[in-house]
Structures are given as C-alpha cells and as structure tokens.
ZAPA-721075 format. One record per residue (C-alpha): residue in three letters; x, z, y. Coordinates in nm, 4 decimals. Layout:
N
<rec r="ALA" px="X" pz="Z" py="Y"/>
...
***
This chain:
321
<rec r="UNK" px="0.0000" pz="0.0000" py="0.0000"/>
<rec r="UNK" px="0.1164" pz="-0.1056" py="0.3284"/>
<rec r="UNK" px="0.2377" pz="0.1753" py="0.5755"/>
<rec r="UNK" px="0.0358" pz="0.1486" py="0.9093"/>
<rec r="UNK" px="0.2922" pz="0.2721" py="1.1368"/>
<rec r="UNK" px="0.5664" pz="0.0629" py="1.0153"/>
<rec r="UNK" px="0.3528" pz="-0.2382" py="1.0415"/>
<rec r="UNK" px="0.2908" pz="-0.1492" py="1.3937"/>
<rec r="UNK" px="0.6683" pz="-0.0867" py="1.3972"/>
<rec r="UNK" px="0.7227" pz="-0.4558" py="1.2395"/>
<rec r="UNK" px="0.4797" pz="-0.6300" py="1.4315"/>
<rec r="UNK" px="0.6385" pz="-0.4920" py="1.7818"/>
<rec r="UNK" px="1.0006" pz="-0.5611" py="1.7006"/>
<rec r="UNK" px="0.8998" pz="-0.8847" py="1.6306"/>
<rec r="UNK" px="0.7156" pz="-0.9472" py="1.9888"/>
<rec r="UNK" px="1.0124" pz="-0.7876" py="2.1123"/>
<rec r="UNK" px="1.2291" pz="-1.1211" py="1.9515"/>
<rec r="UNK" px="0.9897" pz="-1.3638" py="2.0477"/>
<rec r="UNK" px="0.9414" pz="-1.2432" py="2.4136"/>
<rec r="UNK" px="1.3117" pz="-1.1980" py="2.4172"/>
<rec r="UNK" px="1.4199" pz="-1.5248" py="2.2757"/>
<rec r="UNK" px="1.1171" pz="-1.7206" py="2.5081"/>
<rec r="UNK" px="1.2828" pz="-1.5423" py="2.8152"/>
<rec r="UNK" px="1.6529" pz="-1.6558" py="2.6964"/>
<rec r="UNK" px="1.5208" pz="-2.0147" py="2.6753"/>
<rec r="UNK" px="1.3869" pz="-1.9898" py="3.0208"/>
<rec r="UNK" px="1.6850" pz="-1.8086" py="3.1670"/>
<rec r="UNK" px="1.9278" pz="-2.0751" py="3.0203"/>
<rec r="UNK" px="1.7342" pz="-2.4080" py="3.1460"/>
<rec r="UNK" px="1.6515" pz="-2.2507" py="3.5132"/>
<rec r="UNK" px="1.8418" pz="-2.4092" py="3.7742"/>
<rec r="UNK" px="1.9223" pz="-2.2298" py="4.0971"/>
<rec r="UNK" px="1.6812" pz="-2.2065" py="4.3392"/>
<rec r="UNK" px="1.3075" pz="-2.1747" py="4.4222"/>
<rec r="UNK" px="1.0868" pz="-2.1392" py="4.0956"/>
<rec r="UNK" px="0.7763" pz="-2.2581" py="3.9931"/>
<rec r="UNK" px="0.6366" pz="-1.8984" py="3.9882"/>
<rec r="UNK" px="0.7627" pz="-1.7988" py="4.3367"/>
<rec r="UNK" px="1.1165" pz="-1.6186" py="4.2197"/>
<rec r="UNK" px="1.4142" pz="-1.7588" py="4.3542"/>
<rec r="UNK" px="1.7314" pz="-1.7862" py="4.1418"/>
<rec r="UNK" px="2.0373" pz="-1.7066" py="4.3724"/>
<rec r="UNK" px="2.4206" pz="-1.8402" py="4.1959"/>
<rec r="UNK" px="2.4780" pz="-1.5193" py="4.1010"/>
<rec r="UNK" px="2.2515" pz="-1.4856" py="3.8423"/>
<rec r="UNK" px="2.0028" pz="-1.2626" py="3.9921"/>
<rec r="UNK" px="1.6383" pz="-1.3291" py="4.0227"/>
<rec r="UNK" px="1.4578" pz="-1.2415" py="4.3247"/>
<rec r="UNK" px="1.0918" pz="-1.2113" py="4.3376"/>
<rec r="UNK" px="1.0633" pz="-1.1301" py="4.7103"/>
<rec r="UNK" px="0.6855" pz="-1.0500" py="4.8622"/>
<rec r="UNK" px="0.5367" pz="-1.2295" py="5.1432"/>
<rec r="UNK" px="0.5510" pz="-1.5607" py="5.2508"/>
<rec r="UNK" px="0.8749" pz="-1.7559" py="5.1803"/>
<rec r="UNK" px="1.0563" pz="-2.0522" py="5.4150"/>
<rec r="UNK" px="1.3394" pz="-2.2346" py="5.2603"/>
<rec r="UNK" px="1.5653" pz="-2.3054" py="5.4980"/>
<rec r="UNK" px="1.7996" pz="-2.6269" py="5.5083"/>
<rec r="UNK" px="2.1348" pz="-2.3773" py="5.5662"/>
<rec r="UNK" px="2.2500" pz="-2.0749" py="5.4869"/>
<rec r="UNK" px="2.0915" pz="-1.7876" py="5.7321"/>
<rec r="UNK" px="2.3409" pz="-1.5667" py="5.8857"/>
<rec r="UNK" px="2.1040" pz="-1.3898" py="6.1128"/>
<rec r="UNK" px="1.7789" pz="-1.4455" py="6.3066"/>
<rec r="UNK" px="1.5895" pz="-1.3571" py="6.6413"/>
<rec r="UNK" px="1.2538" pz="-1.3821" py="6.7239"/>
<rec r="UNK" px="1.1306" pz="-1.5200" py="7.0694"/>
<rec r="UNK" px="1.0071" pz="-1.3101" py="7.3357"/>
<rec r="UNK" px="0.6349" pz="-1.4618" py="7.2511"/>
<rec r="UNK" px="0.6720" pz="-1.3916" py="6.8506"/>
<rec r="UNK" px="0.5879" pz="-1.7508" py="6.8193"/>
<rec r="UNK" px="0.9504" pz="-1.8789" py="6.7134"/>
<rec r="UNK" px="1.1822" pz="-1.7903" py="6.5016"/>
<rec r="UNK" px="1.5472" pz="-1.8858" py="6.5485"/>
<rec r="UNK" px="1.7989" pz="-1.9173" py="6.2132"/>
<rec r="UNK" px="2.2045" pz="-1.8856" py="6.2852"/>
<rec r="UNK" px="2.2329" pz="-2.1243" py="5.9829"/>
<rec r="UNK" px="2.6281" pz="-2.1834" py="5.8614"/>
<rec r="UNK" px="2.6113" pz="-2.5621" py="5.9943"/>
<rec r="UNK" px="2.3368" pz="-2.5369" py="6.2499"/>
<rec r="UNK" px="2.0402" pz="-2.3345" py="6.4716"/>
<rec r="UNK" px="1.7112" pz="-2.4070" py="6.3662"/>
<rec r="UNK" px="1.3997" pz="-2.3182" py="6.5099"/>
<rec r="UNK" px="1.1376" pz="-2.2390" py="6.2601"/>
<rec r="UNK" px="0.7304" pz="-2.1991" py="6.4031"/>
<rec r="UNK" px="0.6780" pz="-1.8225" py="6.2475"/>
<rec r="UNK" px="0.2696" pz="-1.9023" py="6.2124"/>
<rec r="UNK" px="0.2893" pz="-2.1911" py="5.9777"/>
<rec r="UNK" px="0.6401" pz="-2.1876" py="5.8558"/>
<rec r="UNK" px="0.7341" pz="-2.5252" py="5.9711"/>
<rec r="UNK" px="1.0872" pz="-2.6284" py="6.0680"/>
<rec r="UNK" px="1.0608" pz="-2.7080" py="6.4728"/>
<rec r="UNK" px="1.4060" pz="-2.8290" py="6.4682"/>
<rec r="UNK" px="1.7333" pz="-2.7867" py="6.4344"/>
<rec r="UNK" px="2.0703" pz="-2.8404" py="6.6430"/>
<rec r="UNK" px="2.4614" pz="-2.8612" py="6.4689"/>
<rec r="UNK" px="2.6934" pz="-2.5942" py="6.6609"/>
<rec r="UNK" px="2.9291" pz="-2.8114" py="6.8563"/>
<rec r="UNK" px="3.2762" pz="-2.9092" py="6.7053"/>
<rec r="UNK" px="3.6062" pz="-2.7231" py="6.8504"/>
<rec r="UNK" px="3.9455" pz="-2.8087" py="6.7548"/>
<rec r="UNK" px="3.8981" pz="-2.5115" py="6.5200"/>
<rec r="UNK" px="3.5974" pz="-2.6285" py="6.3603"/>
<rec r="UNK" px="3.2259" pz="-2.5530" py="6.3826"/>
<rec r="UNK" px="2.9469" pz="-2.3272" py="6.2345"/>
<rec r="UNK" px="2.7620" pz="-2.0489" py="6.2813"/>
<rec r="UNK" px="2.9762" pz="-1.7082" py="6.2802"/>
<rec r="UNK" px="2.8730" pz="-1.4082" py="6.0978"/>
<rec r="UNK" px="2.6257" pz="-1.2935" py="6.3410"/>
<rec r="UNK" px="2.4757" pz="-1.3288" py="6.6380"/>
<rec r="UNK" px="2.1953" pz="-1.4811" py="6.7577"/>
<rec r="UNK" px="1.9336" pz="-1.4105" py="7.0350"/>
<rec r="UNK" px="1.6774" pz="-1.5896" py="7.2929"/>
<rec r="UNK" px="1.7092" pz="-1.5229" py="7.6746"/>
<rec r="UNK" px="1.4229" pz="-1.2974" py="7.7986"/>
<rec r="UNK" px="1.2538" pz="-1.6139" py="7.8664"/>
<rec r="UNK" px="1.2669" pz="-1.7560" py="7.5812"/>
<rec r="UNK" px="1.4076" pz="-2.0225" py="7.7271"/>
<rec r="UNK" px="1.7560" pz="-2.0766" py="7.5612"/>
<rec r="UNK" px="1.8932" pz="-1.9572" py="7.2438"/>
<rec r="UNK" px="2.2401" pz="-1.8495" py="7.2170"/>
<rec r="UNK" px="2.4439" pz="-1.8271" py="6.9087"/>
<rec r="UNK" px="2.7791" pz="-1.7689" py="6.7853"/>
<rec r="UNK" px="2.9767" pz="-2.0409" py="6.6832"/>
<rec r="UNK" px="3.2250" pz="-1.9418" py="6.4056"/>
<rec r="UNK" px="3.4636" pz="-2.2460" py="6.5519"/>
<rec r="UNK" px="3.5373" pz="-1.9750" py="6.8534"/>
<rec r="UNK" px="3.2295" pz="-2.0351" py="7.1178"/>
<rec r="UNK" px="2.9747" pz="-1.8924" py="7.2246"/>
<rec r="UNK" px="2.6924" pz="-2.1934" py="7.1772"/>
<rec r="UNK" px="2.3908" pz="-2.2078" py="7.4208"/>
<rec r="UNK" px="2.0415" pz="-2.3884" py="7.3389"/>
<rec r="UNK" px="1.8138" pz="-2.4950" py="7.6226"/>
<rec r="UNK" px="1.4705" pz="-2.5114" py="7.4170"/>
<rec r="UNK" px="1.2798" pz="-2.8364" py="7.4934"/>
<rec r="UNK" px="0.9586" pz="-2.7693" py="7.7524"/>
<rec r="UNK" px="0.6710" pz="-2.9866" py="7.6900"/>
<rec r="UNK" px="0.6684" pz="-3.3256" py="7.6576"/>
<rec r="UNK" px="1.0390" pz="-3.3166" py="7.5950"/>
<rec r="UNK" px="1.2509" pz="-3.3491" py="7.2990"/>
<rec r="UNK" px="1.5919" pz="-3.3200" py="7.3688"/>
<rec r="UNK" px="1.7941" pz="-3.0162" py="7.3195"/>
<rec r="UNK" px="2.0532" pz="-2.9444" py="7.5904"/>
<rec r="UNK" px="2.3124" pz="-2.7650" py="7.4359"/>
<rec r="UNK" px="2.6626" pz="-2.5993" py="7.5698"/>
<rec r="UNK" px="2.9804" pz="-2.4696" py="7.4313"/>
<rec r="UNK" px="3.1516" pz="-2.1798" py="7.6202"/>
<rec r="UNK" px="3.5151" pz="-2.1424" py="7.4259"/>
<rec r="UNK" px="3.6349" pz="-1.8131" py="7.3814"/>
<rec r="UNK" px="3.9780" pz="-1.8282" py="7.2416"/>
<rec r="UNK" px="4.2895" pz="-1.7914" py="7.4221"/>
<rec r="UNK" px="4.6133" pz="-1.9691" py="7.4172"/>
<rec r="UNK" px="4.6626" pz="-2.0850" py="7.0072"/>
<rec r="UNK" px="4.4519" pz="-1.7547" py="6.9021"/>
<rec r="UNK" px="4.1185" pz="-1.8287" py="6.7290"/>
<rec r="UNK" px="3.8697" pz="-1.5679" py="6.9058"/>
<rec r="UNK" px="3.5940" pz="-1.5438" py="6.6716"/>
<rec r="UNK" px="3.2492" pz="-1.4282" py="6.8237"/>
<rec r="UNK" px="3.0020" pz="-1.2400" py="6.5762"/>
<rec r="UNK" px="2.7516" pz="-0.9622" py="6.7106"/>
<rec r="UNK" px="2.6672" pz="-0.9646" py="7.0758"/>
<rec r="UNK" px="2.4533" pz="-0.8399" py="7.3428"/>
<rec r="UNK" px="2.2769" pz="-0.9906" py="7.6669"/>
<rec r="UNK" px="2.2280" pz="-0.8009" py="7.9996"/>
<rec r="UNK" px="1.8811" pz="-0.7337" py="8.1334"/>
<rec r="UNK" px="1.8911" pz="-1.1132" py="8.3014"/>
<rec r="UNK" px="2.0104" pz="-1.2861" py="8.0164"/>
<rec r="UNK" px="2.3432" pz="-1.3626" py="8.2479"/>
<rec r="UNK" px="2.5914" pz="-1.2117" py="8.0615"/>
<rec r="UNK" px="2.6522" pz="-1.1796" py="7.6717"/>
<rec r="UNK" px="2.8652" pz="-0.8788" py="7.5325"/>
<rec r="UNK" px="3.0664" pz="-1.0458" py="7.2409"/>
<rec r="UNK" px="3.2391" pz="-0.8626" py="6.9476"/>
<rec r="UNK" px="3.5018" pz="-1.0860" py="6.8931"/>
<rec r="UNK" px="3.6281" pz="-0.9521" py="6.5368"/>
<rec r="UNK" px="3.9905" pz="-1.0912" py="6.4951"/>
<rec r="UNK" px="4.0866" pz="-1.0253" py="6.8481"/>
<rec r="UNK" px="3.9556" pz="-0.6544" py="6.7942"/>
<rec r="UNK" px="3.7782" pz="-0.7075" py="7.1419"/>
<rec r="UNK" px="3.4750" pz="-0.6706" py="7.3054"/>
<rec r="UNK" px="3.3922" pz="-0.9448" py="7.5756"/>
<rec r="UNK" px="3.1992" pz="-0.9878" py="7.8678"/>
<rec r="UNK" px="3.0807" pz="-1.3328" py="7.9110"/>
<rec r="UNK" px="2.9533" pz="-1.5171" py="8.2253"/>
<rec r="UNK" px="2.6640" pz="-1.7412" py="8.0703"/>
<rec r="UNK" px="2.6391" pz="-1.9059" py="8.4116"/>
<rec r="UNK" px="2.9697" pz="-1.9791" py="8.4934"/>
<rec r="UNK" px="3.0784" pz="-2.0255" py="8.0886"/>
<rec r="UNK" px="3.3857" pz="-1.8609" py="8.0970"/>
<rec r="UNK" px="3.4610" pz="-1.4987" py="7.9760"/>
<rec r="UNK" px="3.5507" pz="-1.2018" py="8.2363"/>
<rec r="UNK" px="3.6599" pz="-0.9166" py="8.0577"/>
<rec r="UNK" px="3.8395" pz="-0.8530" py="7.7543"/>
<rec r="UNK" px="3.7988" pz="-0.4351" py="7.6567"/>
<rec r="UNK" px="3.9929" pz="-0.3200" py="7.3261"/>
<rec r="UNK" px="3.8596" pz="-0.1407" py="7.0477"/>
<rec r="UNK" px="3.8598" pz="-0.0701" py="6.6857"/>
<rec r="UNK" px="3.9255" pz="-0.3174" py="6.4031"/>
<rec r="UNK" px="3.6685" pz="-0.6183" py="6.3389"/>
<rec r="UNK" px="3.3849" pz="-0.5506" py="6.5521"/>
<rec r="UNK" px="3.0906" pz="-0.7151" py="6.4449"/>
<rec r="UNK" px="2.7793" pz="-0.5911" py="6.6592"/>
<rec r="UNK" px="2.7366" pz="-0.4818" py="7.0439"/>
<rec r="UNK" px="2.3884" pz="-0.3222" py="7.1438"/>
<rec r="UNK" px="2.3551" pz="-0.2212" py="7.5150"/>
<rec r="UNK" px="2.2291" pz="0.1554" py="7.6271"/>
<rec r="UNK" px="2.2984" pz="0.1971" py="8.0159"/>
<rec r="UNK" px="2.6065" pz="0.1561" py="8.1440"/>
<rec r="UNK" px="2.7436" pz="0.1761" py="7.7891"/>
<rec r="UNK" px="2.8636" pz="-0.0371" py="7.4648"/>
<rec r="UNK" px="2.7772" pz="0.0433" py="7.1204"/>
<rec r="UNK" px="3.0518" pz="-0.1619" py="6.9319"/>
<rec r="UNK" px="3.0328" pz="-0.1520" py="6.5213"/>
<rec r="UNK" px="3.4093" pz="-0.1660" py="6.4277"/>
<rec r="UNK" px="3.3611" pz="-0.2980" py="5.9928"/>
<rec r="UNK" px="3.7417" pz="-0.2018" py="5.9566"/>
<rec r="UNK" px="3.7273" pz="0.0740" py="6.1227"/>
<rec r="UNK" px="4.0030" pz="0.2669" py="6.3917"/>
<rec r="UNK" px="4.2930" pz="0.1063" py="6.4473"/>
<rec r="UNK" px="4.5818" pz="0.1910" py="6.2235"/>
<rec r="UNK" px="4.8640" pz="0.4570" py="6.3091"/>
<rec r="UNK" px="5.2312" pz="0.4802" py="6.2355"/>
<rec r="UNK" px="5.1908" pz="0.5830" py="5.8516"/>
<rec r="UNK" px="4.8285" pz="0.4713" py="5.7682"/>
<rec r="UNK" px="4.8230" pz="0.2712" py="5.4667"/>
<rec r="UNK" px="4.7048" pz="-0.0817" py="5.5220"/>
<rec r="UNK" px="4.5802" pz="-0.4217" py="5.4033"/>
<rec r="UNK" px="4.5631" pz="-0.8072" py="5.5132"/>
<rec r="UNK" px="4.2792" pz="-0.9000" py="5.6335"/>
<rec r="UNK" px="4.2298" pz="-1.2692" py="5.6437"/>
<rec r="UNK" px="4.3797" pz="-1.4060" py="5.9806"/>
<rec r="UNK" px="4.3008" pz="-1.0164" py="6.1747"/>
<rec r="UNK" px="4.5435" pz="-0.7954" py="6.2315"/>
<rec r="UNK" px="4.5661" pz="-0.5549" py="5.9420"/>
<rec r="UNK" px="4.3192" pz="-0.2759" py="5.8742"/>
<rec r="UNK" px="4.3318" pz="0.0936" py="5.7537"/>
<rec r="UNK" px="4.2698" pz="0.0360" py="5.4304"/>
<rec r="UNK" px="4.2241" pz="0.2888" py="5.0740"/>
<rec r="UNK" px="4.5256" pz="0.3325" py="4.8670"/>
<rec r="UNK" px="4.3761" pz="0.2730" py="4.5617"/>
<rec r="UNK" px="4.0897" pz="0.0664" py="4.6303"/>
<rec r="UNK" px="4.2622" pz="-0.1344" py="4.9058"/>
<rec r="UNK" px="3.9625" pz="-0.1655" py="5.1606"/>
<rec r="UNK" px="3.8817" pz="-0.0324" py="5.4577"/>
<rec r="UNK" px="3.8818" pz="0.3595" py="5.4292"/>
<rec r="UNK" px="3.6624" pz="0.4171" py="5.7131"/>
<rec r="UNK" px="3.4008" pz="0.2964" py="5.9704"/>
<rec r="UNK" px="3.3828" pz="0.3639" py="6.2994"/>
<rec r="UNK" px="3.1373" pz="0.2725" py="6.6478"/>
<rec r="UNK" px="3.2689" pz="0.2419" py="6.9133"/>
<rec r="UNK" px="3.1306" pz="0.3710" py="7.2564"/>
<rec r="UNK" px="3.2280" pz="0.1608" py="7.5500"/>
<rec r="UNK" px="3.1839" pz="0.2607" py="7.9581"/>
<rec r="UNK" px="3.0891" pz="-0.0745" py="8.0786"/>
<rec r="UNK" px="3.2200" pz="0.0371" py="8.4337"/>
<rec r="UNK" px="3.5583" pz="0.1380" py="8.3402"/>
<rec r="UNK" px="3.6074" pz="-0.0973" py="8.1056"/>
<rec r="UNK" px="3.7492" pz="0.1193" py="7.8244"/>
<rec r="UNK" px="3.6857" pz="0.2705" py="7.5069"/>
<rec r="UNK" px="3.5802" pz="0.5926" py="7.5534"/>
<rec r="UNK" px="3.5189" pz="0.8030" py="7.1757"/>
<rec r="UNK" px="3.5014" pz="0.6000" py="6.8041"/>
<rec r="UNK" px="3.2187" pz="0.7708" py="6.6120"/>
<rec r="UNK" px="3.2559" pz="0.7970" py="6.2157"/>
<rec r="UNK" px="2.9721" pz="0.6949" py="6.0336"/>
<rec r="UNK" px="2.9761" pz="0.4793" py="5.6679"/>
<rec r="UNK" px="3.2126" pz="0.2294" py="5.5153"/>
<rec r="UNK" px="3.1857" pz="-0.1354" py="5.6680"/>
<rec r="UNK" px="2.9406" pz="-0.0399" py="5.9556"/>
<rec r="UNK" px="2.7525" pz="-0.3956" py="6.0247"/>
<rec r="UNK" px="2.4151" pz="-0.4255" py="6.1808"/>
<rec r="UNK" px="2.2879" pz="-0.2315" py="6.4886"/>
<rec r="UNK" px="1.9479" pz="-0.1640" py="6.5819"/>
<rec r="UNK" px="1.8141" pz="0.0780" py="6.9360"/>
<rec r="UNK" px="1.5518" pz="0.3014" py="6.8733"/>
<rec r="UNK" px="1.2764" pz="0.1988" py="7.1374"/>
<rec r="UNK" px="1.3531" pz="0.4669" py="7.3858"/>
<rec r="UNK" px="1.7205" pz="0.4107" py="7.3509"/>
<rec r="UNK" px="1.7840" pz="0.8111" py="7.2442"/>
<rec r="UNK" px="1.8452" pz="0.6953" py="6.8680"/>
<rec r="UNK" px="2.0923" pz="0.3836" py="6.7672"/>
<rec r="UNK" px="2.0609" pz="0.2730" py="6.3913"/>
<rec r="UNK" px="2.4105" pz="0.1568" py="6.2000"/>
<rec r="UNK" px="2.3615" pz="-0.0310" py="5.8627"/>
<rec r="UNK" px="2.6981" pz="0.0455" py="5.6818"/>
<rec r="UNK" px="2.7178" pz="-0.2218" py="5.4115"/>
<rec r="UNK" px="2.9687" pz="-0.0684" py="5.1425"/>
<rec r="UNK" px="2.8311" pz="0.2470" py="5.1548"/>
<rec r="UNK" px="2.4351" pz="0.1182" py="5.1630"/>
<rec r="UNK" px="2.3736" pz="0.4267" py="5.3667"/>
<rec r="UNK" px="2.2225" pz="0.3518" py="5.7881"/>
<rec r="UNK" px="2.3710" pz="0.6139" py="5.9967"/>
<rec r="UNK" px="2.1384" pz="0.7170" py="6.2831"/>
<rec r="UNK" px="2.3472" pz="0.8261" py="6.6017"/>
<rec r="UNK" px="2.2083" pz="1.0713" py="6.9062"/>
<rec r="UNK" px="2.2921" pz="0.8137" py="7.1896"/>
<rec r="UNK" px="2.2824" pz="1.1545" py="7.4261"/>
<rec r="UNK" px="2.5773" pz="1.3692" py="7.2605"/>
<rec r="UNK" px="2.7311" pz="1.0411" py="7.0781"/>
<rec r="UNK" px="2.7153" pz="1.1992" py="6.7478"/>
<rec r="UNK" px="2.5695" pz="1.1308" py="6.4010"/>
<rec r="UNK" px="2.2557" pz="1.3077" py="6.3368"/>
<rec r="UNK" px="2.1725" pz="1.1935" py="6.0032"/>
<rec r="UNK" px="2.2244" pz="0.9742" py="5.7422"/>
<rec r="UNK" px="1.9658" pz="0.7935" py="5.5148"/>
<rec r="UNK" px="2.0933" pz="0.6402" py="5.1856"/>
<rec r="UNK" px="1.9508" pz="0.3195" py="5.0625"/>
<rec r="UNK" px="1.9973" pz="0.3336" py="4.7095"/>
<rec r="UNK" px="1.7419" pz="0.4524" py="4.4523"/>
<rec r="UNK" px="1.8365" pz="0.7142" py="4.2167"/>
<rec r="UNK" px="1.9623" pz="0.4720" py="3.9242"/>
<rec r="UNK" px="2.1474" pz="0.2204" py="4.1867"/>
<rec r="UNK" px="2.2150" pz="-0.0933" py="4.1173"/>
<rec r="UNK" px="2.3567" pz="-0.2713" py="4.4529"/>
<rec r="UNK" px="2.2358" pz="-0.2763" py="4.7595"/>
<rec r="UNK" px="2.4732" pz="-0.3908" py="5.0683"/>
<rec r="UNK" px="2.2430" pz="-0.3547" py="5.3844"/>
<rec r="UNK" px="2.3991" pz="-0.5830" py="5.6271"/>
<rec r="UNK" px="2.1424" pz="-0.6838" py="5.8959"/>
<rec r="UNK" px="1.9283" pz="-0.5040" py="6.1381"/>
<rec r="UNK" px="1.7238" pz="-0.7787" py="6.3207"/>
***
C-alpha cells in the first residue's frame, strides 16, 4: 500500500524539477533586455521586475531632472540629453553633448533645468559644462553651448553641480581636479576655482554655503596609505581592501572662498538631496548603502539610515534626484 505522505513527498520534488528545469530553459534562451512579462534582464545576470511605468531609453541614464512645470523630464544619457514628456512617456528629443578635443558624453552626474525651464544644463564628461536652450513653440531647433572647463593640458571633469537662485551661475564638482567651481553661465567661462577633498561628485547650495560630496574622501597626509585612481590624484585608500577608507562632505563659505570643516559620513558619499527647509541635507553613500542625514545648523551628522534589509544582498544607492 502506497504511503500518502511520501507520495505527497514524490509528487512535490517532482514539481520542484519540472518548475526548476522550465525556469533553466527560460533563463538560458533570454536575451538581455526588456521581457515579454515586464522584467528587464540587465548583463549582469540579474532580473529586475521594477513597479510602475517603464521608458526605455535610447542611452545609458546617468542622472535626471525634472522641469520646473513637472511636464519634462530630462535624461544625462552617456552619448546624449534627451527630453522625455513624463505624461505619456514619449521621447521629445534628444541632443549629442558637443565634441572637445577630449571627447564627448555625459559625465557621471549632473543635470538640471534653469528655474525657467528654459535651458537644460548638463555635464559633459569631455570637460564642459553643456547648455540646452529648449525649443519655444513653433520651433525645433535646439541651441546648444559648450563652456570648457579644463585648464592648460589638464582634463577638468564636471560631475555634480549646483545653480544659483537666477540660474546664472553653476557650482561644479570637478572630480579629478579635486575642485569646486563657480561658473559664469552668461559669460561661459569659470571664475573661481575653491579646493577640497578628493573626487567631488555633488554640490547642493544652503545660503552662503557649499555642500561638496568628496567619494574619495580627505585628502591624503604624509603617511596615509594610498591608491591610483584612474587619471586623479591618488586617494586615501584601505590597506587591505585598497579603496577609499573614508568619505567625507565638504562645507564650503561661498564668500571666502574656502573650505571651511570636512564632515565624515559613509564610504563613497555620492548623491545629495536638501531637506525642503534647508535644516536637513541627505548623503547617499554608495559602498556603504547607508544615507547619512546632516544638521545643516551645527554641520554634523545626526543620523544614519541603512539601506539594506536584514539578509542583504547589494544595494549601492547612488542617486538622489
């Protein structure tokens, strides 16, 4: 007489192989790229099944703004800005980052609309800072406008940056040049040059001072054990790992011109975000996948909020847009 419970048993272990050998099938003859069922199938092997609505965009996004209206969304692709109408998901248009005699592309980050909405500025990864005069009605054309940012035979790359209140001047990080620089958009040609930590990669604005995300962290000291970092100057890095042992912000005075206190939050410190009333400034720190939230009144870290579940898998939060 047959046992009931190892039938069950029997009868699940074999679902288990045919559900199992279906899936391998699948997983083996799926290509990369938007499925059939509304996953996406990214190089690395992982399969996203993201919620919402979905726009595949023609590039790969680095970052994004959204117009003053809400109406448009603009894309800091790697080969070119595209505007993308956020109601029905349609592609507007899009606009190649003009060629330097360093090349061309959109940087890391940075991306933004004057408070018009007029123009779109975006960092070009070729060393320029690239600005977008959005077509008015009846017109087609986009007017567009490199200001170069590198000096002498040094590449200045531009990533994060900040406007001004009337969309006149840009705060740039520029990340191999360990800078922070204030741009003239009107006159195209850069005015200040303030030092800071190593790699900056974001700039938000709070009064009459600079919140500058350093990735590599403080500059290294007589001592400090370091490591190359592509065509930067070297970074503090960890002996045994060999990557940046620390992040820093940094906290510019605008007026003076100078860095005035590096604040210690997580590893690889990335995206920046303001809290609404300016008191609070949000840090995404993308090797530790923890945000650090800093009192912008006492320029200290009040708390930090982990991103990971309890089992973590991998999480990297880079953005904050």
């Amino acid at each position: 007489m047959t046992n009931p419970q190892r039938l069950g048993f029997t009868v699940f272990v074999l679902s288990l192989i045919v559900i199992a050998t279906v899936q391998g099938s699948d997983y083996a003859a799926t290509k990369v790229g938007p499925q059939a069922d509304g996953r996406v199938v990214v190089p690395t092997n992982q399969v996203l099944s993201p919620a919402g609505r979905q726009v595949y965009i023609p590039s790969r996004s680095q970052d994004l703004a959204v117009s003053p209206d809400g109406q448009t969304l603009a894309v800091l692709g790697h080969n070119a800005m595209i505007l993308v109408d956020i109601k029905s998901g349609k592609l507007l248009r899009s606009a190649a980052f003009t060629k330097t005699k360093e090349g061309s592309g959109g940087s890391y980050k940075g991306i933004a609309f004057t408070r018009d909405g007029s123009r779109v500025i975006a960092s070009n990864i070729g060393g320029a800072l690239e600005l977008f005069d959005i077509p008015g009605p009846g017109t087609t054309e986009m007017k567009q406008q490199a200001i170069e940012l590198s000096s002498g035979t040094r590449l200045s790359i531009p990533a994060g940056f900040a406007l001004d209140a009337s969309s006149e001047k840009a705060w740039v990080a520029l990340c191999v040049d360990n800078q922070l620089a204030e741009v003239d958009l009107k006159e195209g040609k850069i005015l200040r040059r303030i030092p800071v930590g190593q790699m900056p990669f974001d700039v938000c604005l709070h009064g009459n001072k600079a919140y500058v995300s350093l990735f590599g962290g403080s500059l290294p000291q007589p001592g400090d054990t370091t490591a190359p970092s592509g065509g930067a100057p070297r970074v503090k890095a960890d002996p045994v790992r060999f990557i940046a042992s620390e992040g820093m912000v940094s906290v510019v005075d605008l007026e003076k011109g100078v860095e005035v206190k590096e604040i210690e939050v997580g590893l690889h410190p990335s995206g920046m975000v303001l809290s609404r009333d300016g008191s609070r400034l949000f840090v995404a720190n993308a090797n530790s996948d923890t945000v650090s939230i800093i009192d912008t009144s006492s320029n200290t870290v009040v708390e930090t909020v982990s991103t990971l579940r309890k089992k973590a898998f991998c999480s990297a939060v880079l953005p904050m847009t």
